[in-house]
C-alpha positions as CSV (number, residue, x, y, z in Angstrom):
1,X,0.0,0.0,0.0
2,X,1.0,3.3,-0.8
3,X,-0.1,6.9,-0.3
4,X,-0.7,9.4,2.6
5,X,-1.5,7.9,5.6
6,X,-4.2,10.7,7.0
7,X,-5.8,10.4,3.1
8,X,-5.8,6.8,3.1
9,X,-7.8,6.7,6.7
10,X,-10.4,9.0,5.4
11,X,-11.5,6.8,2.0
12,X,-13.0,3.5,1.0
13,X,-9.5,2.4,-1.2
14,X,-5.9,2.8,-0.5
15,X,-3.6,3.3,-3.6
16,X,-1.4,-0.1,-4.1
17,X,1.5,-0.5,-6.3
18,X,1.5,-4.0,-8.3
19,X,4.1,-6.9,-5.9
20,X,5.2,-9.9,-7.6
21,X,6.2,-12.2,-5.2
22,X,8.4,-14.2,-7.7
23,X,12.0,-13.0,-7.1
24,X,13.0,-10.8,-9.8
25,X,16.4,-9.2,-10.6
26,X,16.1,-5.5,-10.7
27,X,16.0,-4.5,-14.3
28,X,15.3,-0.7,-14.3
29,X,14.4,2.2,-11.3
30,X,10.6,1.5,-11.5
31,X,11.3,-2.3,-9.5
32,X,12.3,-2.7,-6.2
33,X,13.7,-5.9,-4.6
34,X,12.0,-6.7,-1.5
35,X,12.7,-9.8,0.4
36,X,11.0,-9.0,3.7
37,X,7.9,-9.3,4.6
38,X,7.9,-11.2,1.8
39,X,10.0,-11.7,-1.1
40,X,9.5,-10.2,-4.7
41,X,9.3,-6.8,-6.2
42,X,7.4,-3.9,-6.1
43,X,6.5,-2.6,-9.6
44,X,5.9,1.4,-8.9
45,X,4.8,1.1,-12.8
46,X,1.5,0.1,-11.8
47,X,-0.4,2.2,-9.3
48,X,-4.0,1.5,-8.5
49,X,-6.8,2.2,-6.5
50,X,-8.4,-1.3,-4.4
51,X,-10.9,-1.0,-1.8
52,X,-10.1,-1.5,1.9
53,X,-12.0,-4.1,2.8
54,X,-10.1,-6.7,0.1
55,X,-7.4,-6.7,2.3
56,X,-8.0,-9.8,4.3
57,X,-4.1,-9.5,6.2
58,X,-1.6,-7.5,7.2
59,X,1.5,-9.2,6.1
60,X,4.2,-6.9,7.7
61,X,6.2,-3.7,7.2
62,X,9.1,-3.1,5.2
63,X,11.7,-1.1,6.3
64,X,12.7,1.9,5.6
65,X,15.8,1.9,3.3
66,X,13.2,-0.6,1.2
67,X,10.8,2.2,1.3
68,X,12.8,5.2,0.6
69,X,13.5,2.8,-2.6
70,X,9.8,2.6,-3.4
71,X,9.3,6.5,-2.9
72,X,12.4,6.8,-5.2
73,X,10.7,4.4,-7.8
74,X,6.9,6.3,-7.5
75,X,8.3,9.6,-7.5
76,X,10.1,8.3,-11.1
77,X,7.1,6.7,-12.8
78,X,4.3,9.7,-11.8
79,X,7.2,12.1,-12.8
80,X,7.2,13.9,-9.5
């Protein structure tokens, strides 16, 4: 999931990037190797809208470094 956390709480849907959990070599800025919570990649190429409640799990958290890599990644593919 990603987006602003106070917007996020206030709607129905949190914006989501597209995770692959089949290991993938990075290949270009827009994927991100992840390999905990779970391993795979974050594809910030593919941003959508899902609603809330088809969430059945939290998995876990990744950590920061990971994340600053995603916000790296997003900020690339919306050209921010």
């Amino acid at each position: 999931m990603v987006g602003h956390q106070q917007l996020t709480a206030a709607r129905e849907d949190a914006l989501v990037a597209d995770f692959d959990q089949a290991p993938v070599p990075r290949t270009s800025l827009l994927e991100v190797p992840v390999d905990d919570p779970v391993a795979g990649v974050v594809r910030a190429m593919t941003v959508a809208p899902l609603r809330k409640r088809w969430f059945a799990e939290r998995i876990g958290r990744m950590d920061d470094d990971t994340m600053e890599q995603v916000d790296i990644a997003l900020r690339a593919a919306l050209d921010l």
